[in-house]
C-alpha positions as CSV (number, residue, x, y, z in Angstrom):
1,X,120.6,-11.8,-38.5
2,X,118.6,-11.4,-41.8
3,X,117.5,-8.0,-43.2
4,X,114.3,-6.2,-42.3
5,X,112.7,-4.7,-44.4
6,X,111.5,-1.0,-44.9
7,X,107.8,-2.1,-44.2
8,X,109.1,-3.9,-40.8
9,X,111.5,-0.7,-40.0
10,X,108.4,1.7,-40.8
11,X,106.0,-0.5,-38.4
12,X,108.8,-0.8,-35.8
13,X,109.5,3.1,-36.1
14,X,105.6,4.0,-35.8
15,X,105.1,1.6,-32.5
16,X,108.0,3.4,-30.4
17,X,107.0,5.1,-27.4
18,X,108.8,8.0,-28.8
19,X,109.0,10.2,-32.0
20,X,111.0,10.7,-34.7
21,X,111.6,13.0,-37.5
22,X,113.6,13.5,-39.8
23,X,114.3,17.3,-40.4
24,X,116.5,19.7,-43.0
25,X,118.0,22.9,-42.4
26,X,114.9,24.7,-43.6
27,X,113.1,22.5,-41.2
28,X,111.0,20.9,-43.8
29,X,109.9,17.3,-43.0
30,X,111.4,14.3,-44.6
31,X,109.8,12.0,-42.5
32,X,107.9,11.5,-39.0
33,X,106.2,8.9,-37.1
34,X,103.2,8.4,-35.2
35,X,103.8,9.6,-31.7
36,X,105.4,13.0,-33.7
37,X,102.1,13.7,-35.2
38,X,99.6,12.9,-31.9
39,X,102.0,15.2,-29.8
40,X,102.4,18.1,-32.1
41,X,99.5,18.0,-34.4
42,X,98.8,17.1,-38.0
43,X,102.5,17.8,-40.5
44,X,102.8,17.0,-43.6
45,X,105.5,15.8,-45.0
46,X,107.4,18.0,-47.5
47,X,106.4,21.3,-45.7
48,X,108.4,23.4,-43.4
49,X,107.6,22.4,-40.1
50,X,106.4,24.7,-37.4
51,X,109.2,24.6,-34.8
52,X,108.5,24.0,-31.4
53,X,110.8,26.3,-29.6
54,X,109.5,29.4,-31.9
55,X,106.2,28.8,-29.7
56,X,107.9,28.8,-26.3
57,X,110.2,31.3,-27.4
58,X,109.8,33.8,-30.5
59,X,111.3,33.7,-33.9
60,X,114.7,35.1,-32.9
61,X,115.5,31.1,-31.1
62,X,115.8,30.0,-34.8
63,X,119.9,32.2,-34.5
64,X,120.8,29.1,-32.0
65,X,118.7,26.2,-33.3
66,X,120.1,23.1,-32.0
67,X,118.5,21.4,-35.1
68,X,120.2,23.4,-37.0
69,X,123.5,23.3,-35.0
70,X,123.6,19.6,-35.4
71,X,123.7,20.1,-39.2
72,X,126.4,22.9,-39.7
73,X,128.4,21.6,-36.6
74,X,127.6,17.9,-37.6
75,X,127.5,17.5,-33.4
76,X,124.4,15.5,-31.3
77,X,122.2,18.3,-29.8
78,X,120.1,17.9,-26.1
79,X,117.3,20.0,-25.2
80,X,114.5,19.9,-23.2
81,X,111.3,21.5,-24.3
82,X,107.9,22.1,-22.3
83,X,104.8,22.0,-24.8
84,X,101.5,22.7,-24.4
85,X,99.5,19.6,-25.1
86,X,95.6,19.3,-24.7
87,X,95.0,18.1,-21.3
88,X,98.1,19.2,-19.6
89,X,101.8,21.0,-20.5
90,X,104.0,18.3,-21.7
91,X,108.5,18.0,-20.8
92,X,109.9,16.6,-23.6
93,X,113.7,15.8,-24.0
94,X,114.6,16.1,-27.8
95,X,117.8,14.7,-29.0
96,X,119.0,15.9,-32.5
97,X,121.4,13.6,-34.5
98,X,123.2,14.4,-37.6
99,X,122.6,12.2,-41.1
100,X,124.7,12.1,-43.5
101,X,124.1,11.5,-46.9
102,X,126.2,9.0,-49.6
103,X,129.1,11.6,-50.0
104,X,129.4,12.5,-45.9
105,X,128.2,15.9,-46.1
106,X,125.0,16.1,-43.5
107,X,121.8,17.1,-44.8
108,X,119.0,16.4,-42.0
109,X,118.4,15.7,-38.6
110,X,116.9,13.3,-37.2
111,X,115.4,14.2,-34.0
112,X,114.8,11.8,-30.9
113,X,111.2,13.1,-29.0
114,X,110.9,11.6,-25.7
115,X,108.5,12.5,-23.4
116,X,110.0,12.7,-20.3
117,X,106.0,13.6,-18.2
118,X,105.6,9.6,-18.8
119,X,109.0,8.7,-17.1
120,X,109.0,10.3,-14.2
121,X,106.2,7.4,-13.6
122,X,109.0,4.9,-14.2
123,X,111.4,6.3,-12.1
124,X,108.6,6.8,-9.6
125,X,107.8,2.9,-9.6
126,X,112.2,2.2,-9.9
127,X,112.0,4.2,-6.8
128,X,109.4,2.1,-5.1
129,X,111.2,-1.1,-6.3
130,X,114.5,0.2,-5.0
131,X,112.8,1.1,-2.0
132,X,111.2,-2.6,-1.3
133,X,114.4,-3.8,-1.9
134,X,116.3,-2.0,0.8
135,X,113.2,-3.2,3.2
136,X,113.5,-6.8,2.2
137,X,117.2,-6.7,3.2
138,X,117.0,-5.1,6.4
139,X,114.3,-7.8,7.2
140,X,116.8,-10.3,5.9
141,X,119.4,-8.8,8.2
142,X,116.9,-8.7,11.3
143,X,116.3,-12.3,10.8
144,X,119.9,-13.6,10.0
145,X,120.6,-11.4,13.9
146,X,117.5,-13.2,15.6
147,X,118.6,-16.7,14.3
148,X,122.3,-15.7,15.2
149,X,120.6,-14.6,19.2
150,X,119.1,-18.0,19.2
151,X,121.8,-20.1,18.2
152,X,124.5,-18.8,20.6
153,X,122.4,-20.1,24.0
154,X,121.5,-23.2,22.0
155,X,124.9,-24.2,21.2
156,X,126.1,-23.5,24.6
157,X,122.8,-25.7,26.3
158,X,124.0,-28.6,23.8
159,X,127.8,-28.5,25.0
């Protein structure tokens, strides 16, 4: 598989159906995507970020910052976060991942934004699948036990 390039990684990073950004300990921004700034609002890169917990919250969250727990720890972080977005309040599931730099000492974050409001409509329509599924099969089973009925006096007319 050849390289890709940074424009294709940028273009491919910019089109997910999720956002990333990439954060340091002083929560200043490194680098974002798309869906990052049309969910939280205009950031700029270089600045220190408003964090999102600090709005749910208050200032004393920043003490047990999973953002910042993946950097001194150097573990993954999992939280879920409810924001309030324009039309309606938003569940988001943010993942934090350490990055380490050339000499293996992490300096940012990179954090996973997904928002999980949009897929509970997947599982919704999984469900629905699953559920069509199970109706096909019992049909499947209600015809395989007719055709079974039917056989049995047939075969014993034909003997």
């Amino acid at each position: 598989m050849g390289k890709i390039s940074t424009q294709k990684l940028d273009k491919l990073l910019n089109n997910l159906e999720a956002g990333i950004v990439l954060v340091d300990s002083a929560h200043e921004i490194h680098w974002m995507n798309k869906k990052v700034k049309e969910w939280f609002g205009p950031l700029k890169l270089g600045e220190k970020r408003k964090c999102y917990r600090i709005k749910k919250y208050n200032e004393n969250f920043c003490r047990i910052c999973p953002t910042r727990r993946a950097i001194n720890f150097g573990i993954p972080t999992r939280y879920d976060l409810t924001f309030p977005l324009e039309d309606a309040p938003c569940e988001f599931e943010i993942i934090g991942l350490p990055v380490s730099d050339n000499g293996g000492k992490i300096s940012l974050v990179m954090e996973l934004i997904i928002n999980k409001s949009s897929l509970k409509i997947e599982r919704k329509e999984t469900k629905d699948i699953l559920a069509q599924m199970e109706k096909m099969a019992s049909i499947g089973n209600l015809a395989a036990g007719i055709a079974h009925e039917l056989n049995t006096p047939l075969a014993t007319i034909s003997i």
